[in-house]
C-alpha positions as CSV (number, residue, x, y, z in Angstrom):
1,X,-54.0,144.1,191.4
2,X,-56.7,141.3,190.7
3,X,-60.3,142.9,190.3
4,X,-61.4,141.2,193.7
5,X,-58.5,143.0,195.2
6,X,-59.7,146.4,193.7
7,X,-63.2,145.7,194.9
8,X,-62.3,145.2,198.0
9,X,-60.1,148.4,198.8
10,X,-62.9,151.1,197.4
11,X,-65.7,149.1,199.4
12,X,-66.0,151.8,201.7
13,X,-67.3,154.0,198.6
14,X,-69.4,151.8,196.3
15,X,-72.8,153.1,198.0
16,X,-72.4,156.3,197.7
17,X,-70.9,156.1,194.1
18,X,-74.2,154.5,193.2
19,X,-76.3,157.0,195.3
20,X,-74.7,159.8,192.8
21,X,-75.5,157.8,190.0
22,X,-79.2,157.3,190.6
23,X,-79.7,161.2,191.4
24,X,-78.2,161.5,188.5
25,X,-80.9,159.2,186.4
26,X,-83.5,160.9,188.4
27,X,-82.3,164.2,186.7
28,X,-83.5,163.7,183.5
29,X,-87.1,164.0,185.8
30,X,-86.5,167.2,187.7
31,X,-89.2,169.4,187.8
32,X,-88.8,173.1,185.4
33,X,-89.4,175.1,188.9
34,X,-86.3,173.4,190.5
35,X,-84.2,171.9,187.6
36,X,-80.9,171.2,188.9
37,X,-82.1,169.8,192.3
38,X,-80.9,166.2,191.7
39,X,-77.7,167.5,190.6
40,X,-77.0,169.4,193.6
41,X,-77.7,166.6,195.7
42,X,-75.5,164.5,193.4
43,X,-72.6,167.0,194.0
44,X,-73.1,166.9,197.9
45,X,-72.2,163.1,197.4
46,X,-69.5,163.4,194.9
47,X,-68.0,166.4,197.4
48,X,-67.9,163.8,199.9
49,X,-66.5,160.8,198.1
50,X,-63.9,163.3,197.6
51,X,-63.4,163.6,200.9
52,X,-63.2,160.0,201.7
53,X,-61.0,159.2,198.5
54,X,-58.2,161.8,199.2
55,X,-58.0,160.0,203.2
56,X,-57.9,156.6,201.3
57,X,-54.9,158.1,198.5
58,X,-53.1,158.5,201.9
59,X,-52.9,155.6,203.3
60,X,-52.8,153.2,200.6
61,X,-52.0,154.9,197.8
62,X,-53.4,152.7,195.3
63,X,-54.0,153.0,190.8
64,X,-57.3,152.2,191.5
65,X,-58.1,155.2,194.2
66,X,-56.3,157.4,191.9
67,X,-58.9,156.5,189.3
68,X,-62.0,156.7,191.2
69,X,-61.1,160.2,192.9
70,X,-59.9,161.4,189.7
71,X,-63.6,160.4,188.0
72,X,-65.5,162.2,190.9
73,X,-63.4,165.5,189.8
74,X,-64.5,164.9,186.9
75,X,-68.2,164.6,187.1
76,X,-68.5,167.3,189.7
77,X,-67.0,169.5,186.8
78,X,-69.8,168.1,184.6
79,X,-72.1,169.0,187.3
80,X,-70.9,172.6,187.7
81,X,-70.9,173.0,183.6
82,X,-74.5,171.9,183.7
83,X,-75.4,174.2,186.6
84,X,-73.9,177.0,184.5
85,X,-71.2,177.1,187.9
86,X,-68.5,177.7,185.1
87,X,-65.4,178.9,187.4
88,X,-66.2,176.1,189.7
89,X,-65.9,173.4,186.9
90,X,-62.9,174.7,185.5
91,X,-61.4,174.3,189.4
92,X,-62.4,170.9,189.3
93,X,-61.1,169.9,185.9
94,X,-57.9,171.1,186.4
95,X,-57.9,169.3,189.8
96,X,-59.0,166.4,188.0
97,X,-55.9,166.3,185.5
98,X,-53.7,167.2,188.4
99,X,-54.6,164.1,190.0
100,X,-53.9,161.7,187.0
101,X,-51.0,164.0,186.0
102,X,-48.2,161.2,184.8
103,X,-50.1,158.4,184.4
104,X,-53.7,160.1,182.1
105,X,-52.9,157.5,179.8
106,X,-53.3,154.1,181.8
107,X,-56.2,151.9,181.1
108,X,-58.0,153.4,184.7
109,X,-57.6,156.3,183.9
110,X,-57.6,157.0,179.7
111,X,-61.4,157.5,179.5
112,X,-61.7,160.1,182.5
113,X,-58.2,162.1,180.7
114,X,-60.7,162.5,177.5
115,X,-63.5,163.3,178.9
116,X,-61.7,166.1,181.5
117,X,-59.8,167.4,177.9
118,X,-62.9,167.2,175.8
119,X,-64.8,169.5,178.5
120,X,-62.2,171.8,178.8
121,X,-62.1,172.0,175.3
122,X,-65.6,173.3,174.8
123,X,-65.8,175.3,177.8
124,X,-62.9,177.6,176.7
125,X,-64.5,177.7,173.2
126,X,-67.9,178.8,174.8
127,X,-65.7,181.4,176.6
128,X,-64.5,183.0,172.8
129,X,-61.0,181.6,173.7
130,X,-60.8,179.2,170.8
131,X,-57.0,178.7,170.7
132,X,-57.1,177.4,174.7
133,X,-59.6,175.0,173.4
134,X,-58.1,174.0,170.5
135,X,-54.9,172.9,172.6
136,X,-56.9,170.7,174.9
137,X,-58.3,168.9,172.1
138,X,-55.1,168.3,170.6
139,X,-53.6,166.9,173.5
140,X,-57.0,164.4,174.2
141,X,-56.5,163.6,170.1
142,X,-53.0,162.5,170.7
143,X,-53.4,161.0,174.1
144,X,-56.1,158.4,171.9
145,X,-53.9,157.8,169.4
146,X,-50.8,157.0,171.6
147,X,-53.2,154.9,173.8
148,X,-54.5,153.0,170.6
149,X,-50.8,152.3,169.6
150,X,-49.4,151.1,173.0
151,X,-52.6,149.3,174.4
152,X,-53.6,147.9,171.5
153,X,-54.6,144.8,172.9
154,X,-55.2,146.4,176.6
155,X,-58.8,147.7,176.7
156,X,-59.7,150.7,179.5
157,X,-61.0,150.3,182.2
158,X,-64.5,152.1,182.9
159,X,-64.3,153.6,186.3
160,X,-67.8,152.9,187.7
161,X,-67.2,149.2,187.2
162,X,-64.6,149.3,189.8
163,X,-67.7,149.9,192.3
164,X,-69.9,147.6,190.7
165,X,-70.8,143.6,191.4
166,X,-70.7,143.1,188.0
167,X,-68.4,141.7,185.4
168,X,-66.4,144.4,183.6
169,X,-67.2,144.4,179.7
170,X,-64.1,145.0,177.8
171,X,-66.0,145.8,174.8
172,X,-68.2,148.6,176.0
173,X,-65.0,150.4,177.4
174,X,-63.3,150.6,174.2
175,X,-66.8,151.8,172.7
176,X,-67.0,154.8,175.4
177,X,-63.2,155.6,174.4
178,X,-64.4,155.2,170.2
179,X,-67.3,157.4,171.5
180,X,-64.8,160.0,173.1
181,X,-62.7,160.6,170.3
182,X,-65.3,161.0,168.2
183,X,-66.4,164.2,170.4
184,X,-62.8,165.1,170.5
185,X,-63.0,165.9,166.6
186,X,-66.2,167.0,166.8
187,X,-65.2,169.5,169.0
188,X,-62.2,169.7,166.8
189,X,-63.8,170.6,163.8
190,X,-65.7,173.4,165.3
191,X,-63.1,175.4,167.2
192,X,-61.0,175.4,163.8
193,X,-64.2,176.8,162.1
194,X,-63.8,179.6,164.8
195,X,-60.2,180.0,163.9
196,X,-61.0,180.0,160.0
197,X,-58.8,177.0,159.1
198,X,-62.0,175.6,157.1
199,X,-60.1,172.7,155.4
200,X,-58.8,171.1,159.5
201,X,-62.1,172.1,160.2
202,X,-63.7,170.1,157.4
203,X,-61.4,166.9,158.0
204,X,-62.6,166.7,161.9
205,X,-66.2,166.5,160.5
206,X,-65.6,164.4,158.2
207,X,-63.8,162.1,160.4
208,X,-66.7,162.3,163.1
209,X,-69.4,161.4,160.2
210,X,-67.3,158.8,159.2
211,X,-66.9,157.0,162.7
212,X,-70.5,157.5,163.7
213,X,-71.4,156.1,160.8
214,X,-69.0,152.5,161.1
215,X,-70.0,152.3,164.9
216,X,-73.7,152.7,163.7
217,X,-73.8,155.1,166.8
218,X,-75.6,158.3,165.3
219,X,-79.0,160.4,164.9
220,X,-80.1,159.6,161.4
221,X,-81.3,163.4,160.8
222,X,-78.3,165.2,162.5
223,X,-76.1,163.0,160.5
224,X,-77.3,163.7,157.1
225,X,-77.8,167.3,158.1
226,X,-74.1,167.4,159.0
227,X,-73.3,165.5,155.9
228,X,-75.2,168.1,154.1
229,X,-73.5,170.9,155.9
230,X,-69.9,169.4,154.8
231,X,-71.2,169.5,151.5
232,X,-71.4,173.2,151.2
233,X,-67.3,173.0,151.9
234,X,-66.8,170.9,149.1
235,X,-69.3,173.0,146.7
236,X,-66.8,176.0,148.2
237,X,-63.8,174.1,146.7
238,X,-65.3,172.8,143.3
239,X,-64.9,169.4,144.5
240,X,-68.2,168.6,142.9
241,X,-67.6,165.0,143.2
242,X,-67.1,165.3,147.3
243,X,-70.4,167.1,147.2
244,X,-72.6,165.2,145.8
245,X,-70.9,162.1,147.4
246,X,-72.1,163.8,151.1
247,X,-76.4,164.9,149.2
248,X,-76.1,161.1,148.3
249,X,-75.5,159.9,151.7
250,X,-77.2,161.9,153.3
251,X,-80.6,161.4,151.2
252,X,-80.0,157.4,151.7
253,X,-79.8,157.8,155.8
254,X,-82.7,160.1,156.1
255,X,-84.6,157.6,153.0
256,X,-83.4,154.9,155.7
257,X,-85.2,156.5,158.5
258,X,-88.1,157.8,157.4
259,X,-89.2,153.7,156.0
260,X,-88.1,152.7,160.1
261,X,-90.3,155.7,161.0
262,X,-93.4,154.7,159.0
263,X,-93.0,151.1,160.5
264,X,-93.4,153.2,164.7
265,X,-97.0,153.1,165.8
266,X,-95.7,155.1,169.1
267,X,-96.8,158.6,170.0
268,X,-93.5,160.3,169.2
269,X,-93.8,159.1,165.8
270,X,-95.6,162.2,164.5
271,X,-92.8,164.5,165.8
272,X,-90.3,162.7,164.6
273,X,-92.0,162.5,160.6
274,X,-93.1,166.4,160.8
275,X,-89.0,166.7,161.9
276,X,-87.5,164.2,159.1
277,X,-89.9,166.0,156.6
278,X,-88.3,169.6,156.9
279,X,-84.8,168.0,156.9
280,X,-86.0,165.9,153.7
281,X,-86.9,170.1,152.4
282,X,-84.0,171.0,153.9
283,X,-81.8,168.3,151.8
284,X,-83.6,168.7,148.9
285,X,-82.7,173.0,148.9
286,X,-79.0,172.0,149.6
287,X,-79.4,169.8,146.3
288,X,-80.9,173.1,144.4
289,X,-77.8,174.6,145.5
290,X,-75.5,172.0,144.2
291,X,-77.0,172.5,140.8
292,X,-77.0,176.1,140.7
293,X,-73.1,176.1,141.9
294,X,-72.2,173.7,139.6
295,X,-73.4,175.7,136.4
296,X,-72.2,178.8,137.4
297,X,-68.8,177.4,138.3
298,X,-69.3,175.7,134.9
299,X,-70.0,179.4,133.3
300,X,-67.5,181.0,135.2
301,X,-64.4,178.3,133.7
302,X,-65.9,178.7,129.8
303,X,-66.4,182.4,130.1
304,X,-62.7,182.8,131.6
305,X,-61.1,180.5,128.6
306,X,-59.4,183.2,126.5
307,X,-59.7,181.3,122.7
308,X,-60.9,177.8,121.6
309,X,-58.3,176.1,121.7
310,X,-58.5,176.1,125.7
311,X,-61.9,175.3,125.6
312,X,-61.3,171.9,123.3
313,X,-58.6,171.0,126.3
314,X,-61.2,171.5,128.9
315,X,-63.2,169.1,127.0
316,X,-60.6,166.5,126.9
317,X,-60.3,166.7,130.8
318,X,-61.3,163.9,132.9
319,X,-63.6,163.6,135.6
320,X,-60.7,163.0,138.2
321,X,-59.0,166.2,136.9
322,X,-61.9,168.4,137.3
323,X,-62.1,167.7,141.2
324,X,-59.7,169.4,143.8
325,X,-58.5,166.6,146.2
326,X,-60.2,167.1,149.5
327,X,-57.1,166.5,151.6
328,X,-54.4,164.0,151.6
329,X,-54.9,163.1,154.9
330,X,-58.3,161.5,153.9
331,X,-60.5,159.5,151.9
332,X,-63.8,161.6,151.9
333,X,-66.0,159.2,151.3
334,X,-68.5,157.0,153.0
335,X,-69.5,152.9,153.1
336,X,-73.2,153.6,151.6
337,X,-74.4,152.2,148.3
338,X,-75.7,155.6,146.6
339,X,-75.0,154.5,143.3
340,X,-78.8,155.2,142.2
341,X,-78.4,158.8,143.3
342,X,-75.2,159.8,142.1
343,X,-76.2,158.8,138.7
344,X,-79.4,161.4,138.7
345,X,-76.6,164.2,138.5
346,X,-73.2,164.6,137.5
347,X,-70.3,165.6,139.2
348,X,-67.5,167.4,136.9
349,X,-68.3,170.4,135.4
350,X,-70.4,170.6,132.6
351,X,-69.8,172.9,129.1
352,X,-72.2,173.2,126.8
353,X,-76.5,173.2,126.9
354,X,-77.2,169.3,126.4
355,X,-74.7,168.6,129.4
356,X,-76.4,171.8,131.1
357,X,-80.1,170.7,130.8
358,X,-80.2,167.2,133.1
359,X,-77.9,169.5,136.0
360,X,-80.8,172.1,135.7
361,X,-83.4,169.7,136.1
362,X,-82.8,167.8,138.9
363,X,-81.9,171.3,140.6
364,X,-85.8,172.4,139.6
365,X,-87.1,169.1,140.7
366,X,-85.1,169.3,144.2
367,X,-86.4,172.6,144.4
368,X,-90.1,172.2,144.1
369,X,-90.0,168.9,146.1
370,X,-88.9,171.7,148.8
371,X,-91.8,173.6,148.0
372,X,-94.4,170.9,149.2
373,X,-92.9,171.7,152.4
374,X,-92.1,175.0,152.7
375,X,-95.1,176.7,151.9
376,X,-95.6,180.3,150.6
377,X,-98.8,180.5,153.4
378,X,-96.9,178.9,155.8
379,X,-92.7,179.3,155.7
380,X,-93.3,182.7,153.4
381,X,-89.2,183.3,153.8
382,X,-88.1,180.4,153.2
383,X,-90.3,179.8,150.4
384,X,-89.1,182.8,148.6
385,X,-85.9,181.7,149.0
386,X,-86.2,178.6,147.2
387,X,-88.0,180.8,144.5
388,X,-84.7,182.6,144.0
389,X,-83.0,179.7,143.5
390,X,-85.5,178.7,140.5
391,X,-84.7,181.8,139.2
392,X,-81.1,180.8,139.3
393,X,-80.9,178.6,137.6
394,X,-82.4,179.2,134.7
395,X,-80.4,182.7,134.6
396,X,-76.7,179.8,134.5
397,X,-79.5,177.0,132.1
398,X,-79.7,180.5,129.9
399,X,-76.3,181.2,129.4
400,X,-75.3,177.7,127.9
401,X,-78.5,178.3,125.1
402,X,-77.2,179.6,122.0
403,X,-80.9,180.2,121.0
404,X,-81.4,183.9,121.7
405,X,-85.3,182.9,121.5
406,X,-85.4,180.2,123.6
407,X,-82.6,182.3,125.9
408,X,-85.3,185.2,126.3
409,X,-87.9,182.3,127.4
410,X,-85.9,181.4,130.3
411,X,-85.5,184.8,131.2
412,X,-88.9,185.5,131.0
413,X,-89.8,182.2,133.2
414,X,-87.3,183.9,135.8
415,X,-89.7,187.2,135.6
416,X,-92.8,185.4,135.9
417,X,-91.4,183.0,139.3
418,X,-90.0,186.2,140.6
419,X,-93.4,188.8,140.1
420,X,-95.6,186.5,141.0
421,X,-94.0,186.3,144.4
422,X,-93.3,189.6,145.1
423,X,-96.9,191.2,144.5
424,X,-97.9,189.0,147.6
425,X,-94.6,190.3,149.6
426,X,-95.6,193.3,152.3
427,X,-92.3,195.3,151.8
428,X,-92.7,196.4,155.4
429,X,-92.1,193.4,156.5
430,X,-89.6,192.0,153.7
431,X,-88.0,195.2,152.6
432,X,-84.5,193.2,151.9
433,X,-85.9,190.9,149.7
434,X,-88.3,193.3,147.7
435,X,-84.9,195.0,147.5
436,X,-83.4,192.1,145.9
437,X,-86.0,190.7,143.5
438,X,-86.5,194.1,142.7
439,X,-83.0,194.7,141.7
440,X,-83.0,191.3,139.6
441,X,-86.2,191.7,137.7
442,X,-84.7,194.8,136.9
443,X,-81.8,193.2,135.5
444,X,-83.6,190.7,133.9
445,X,-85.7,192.9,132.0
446,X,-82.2,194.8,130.7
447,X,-80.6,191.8,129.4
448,X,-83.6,190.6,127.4
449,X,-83.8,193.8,126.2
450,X,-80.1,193.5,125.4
451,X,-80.6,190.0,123.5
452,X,-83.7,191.8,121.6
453,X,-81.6,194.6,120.2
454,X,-79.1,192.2,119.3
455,X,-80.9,190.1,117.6
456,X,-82.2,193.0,114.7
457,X,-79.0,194.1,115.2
458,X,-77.5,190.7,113.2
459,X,-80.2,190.2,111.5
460,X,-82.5,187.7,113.5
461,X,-85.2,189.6,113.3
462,X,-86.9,192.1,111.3
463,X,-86.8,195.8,113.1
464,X,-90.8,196.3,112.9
465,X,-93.0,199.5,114.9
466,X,-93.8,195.9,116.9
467,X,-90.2,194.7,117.5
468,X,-89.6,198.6,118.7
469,X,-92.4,198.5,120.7
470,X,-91.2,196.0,122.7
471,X,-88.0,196.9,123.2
472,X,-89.3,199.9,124.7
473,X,-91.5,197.0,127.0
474,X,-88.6,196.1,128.1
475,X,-86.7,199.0,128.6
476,X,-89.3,200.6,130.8
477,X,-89.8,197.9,132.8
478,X,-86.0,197.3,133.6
479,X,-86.0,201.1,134.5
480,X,-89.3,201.0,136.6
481,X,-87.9,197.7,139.0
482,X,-84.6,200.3,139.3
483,X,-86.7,202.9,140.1
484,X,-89.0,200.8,142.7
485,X,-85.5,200.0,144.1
486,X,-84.4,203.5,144.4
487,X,-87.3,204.0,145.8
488,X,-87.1,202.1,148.6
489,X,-84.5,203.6,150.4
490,X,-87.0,207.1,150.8
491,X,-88.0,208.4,154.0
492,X,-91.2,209.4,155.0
493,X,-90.7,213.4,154.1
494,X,-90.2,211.5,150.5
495,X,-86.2,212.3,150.5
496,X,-83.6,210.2,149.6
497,X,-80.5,209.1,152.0
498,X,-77.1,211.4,151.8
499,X,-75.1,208.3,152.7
500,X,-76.3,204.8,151.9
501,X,-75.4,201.5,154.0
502,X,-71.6,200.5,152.8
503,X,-73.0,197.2,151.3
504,X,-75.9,198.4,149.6
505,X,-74.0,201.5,147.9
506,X,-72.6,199.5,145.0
507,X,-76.6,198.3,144.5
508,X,-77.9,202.1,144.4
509,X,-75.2,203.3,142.1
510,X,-75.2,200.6,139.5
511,X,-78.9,201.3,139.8
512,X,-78.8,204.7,138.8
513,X,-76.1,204.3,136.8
514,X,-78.0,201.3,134.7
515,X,-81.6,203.3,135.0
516,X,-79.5,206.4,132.8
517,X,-78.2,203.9,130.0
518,X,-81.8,202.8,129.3
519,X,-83.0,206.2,129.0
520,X,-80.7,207.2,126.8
521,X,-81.6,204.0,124.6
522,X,-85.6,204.7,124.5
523,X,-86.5,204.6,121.0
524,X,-88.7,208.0,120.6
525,X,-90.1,209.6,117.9
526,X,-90.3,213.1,119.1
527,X,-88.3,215.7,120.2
528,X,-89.7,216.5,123.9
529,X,-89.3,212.6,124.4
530,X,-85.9,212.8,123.7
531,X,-84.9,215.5,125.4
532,X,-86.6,214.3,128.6
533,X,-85.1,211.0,128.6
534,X,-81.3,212.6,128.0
535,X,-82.2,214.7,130.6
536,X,-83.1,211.7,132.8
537,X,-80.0,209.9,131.9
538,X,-77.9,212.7,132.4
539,X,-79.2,213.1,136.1
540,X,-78.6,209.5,136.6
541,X,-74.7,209.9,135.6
542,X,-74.2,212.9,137.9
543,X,-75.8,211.1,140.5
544,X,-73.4,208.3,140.5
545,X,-70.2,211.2,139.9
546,X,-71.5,213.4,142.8
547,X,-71.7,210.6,145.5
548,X,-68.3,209.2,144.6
549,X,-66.9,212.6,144.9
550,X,-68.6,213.3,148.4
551,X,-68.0,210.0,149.4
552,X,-64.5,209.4,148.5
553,X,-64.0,205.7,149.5
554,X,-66.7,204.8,146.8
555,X,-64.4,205.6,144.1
556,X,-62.9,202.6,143.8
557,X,-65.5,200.1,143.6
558,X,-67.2,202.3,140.8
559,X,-63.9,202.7,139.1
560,X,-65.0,201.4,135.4
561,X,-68.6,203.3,135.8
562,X,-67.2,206.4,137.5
563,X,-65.3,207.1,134.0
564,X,-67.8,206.1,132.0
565,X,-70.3,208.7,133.6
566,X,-67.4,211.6,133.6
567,X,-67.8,210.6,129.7
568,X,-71.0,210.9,129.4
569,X,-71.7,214.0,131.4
570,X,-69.9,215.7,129.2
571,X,-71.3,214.0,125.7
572,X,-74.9,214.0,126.4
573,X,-74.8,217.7,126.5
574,X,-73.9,217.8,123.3
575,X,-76.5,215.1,122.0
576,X,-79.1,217.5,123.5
577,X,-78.2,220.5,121.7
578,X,-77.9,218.1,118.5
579,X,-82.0,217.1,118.8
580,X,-82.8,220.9,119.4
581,X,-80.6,222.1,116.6
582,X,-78.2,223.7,118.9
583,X,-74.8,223.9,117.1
584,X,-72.1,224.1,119.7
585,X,-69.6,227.4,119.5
């Protein structure tokens, strides 16, 4: 039928089409003390359009009718969703597909088909039943493409400009469909998140990034945040070179924005820098993260190599072979020049210090750039948070340096960023992470220890009343962090738990278990001292022997410690009566 034609039948409707569609604009202005009040009114209309439509369907039975009634069903669902009027909206969606059932994907009627499919979609996922949802999205996913390859040169027809005087614009109908699909796969690539199928899930968003970002139809900060996001998949996956492909894009956009934001003189402008500047933190952690991934995925591959001659074939591996592929459905990258970026930092894996160093850098500089913006007075979690990841990464920086001096220097720089935190930390308030930092510092103070011993062990360094001395430093201080641990977990009568928290019982018990190999490795010089700390380290063993035994699911994760303490239980007896001259019958 010729447009005039069309015009002509759904006369009778035109006003009160562009009634609803001016309560709706006057919406967005509704009053917090009666929020939905436009929208009601807006459904009273739509209700009787309904009416009115159904009386026309019968007596002329026309494509355009169809299309008009079916759009109404629609957007009285939409109404319903936003009114929170859930079980009425899903009555009117279904009623909605009912009507267009046969013909959902005809130019009329293609965009209302997505948009009915894409709200059903979410509202089932917002109910918990993900696979409902993800069966609605397919169907609006394959209704787009089989309309793309059968109408290729037929745009769709946007409903409301059946009821308008104006021309129809072919161009911003196929943009609302682009628009659509796109929320079909973002929509997509949640609901397979919820169903744990993390590589689909990945694709859709990477798909949705990429066609926001050719339609130049996006938020600049939600875009690179997302981009940021899908990073952390890749960094999941060792596809280094995917990752830092996303950080570069997504630093260019928000680079992008914030020189079009200092160009604004309006009032919103503020807002909008104080909201870029924590997503510019927030960017800049998500780099610190990269770093610290890629050298301990970088450790993790050289420490698992079993001789040399592995290792000389790693470094004979190419770039291109040290990435997973992403998928072989897509190309996950993005039309943005970030060459300038991608430069600052590698992206293969790296194996040996000089290769280390520039990875550990820009992860430090990232890091502190955070800093400027989240505060410790200010954002004191977050803040400690990115102090970890300091911390971090000069444990994986330490692990490539062959210099056991200049190894012990990095830990020590992990020591200072980590005590100079927690002295200011109320552990009332931030008992978790005093738990933490105390557990590391504890561990950090072992392994210098460790690299100290060794060193006058091979002859590094001469075994002086000095060198001893601080050895015991060391060893006290790795046992008093354990012990401020421990300690945490007391109650106010003083007493320690019978059961601790499943995830934290590994934590205690390789506590205690780590705080009696240190006494036992206190260099004394007199009998009562040794005694003591044997005694202390034979306590610490039985601990860790008796709670396995009452708790008998602990066992296993204690399996190589549990029979190392049996061991010992039994030989540090026998070292005791040695210092006080005992000789065993």
């Amino acid at each position: 039928m010729e447009e005039g034609g069309e015009k002509e039948i759904l006369g009778g409707v035109t006003e009160d089409y562009q009634k609803y569609e001016k309560l709706m604009e006057q919406s967005k202005s509704d009053p917090p003390s009666t929020p939905y009040c436009s929208k009601y009114a807006a459904k009273v209309i739509l209700e009787k359009l309904k009416i009115k439509l159904s009386e026309m369907n019968k007596e002329s039975d026309t494509i355009e009718v169809d299309s008009v009634q079916a759009d109404v069903e629609l957007n009285m669902g939409i109404i319903d969703m936003d009114t929170e009027d859930f079980a009425s909206a899903e009555k009117n969606f279904e009623t909605c597909l009912a009507t267009i059932k046969d013909h959902e994907g005809e130019p009329g009627k293609i965009l209302t088909s997505l948009g009915v499919l894409n709200r059903l979609g979410l509202m089932w996922s917002d109910r918990g039943e993900t696979a409902v949802a993800r069966d609605y999205l397919l169907r609006a996913e394959q209704l787009y493409n089989t309309y793309k390859q059968e109408n290729a040169t037929n745009p769709p027809v946007v409903v409301s400009d059946l009821l308008s005087a104006q021309t129809r614009e072919p161009e911003k109908a196929a943009d609302m469909m682009e628009k659509l699909h796109t929320h079909t796969l973002f929509y997509l690539g949640q609901v397979y998140q919820l169903l744990e199928e993390p590589d689909k899930s990945a694709a859709c968003f990477y798909s949705t990034l990429n066609r926001q970002l050719n339609s130049n139809d996006f938020d600049p900060v939600d875009w690179a945040l997302n981009a940021a996001t899908l990073a952390q998949y890749f960094l999941a996956n060792d596809n280094f070179m995917n990752a830092r492909h996303h950080l570069a894009c997504a630093t260019v956009v928000l680079n992008k924005h914030e020189s079009e934001l200092t160009a604004l003189s309006d009032s919103n402008a503020s807002d909008k820098i104080e909201t870029l500047n924590r997503r510019k933190a927030d960017l800049n952690r998500c780099w610190g993260k990269y770093c610290i991934v890629l050298l301990c995925s970088s450790r993790d591959d050289l420490l698992s190599k079993e001789d040399d001659e592995l290792i000389n074939t790693v470094n004979k591996v190419s770039i291109a072979d040290t990435v997973k592929p992403f998928s072989s459905e897509v190309n996950a990258t993005f039309s943005l020049d970030i060459s300038d970026l991608e430069v600052q930092v590698t992206g293969s894996k790296v194996l040996d210090f000089e290769q280390a160093r520039p990875v550990f850098l820009h992860g430090q500089k990232c890091l502190n750039q955070a800093k400027e913006y989240y505060t410790k007075d200010d954002n004191a979690s977050d803040y400690v948070e990115i102090i970890q990841d300091q911390s971090k990464l000069f444990q994986y920086l330490a692990f490539f340096e062959s210099n056991s001096e200049r190894q012990c220097k990095m830990l020590k720089r992990r020591v200072d960023l980590l005590e100079e935190v927690l002295k200011d930390l109320n552990p009332q308030y931030y008992l978790n992470v005093c738990r933490q930092m105390r557990f590391e510092l504890a561990e950090i103070y072992s392994d210098m220890r460790d690299i100290k011993v060794a060193m006058t062990e091979q002859g590094e360094r001469e075994i002086t009343a000095s060198s001893v001395k601080k050895i015991n430093q060391l060893t006290e201080k790795s046992i008093k962090y354990f012990s401020l641990f421990l300690d945490s977990f007391r109650d106010l009568n003083n007493a320690l738990p019978e059961t601790y928290p499943e995830e934290l019982t590994r934590p205690v018990l390789l506590a205690q278990f780590c705080s009696a190999r240190l006494y036992s490795k206190l260099m004394v010089t007199t009998q009562v001292q040794k005694l003591d700390n044997l005694n202390k380290s034979l306590e610490g063993y039985r601990f860790v022997l008796d709670y396995c035994k009452k708790h008998s699911n602990i066992k296993d994760i204690m399996k190589l410690e549990y029979e190392i303490c049996e061991e010992m239980v039994k030989l540090l007896p026998l070292k005791m009566n040695q210092v006080i001259g005992v000789t065993p019958t």
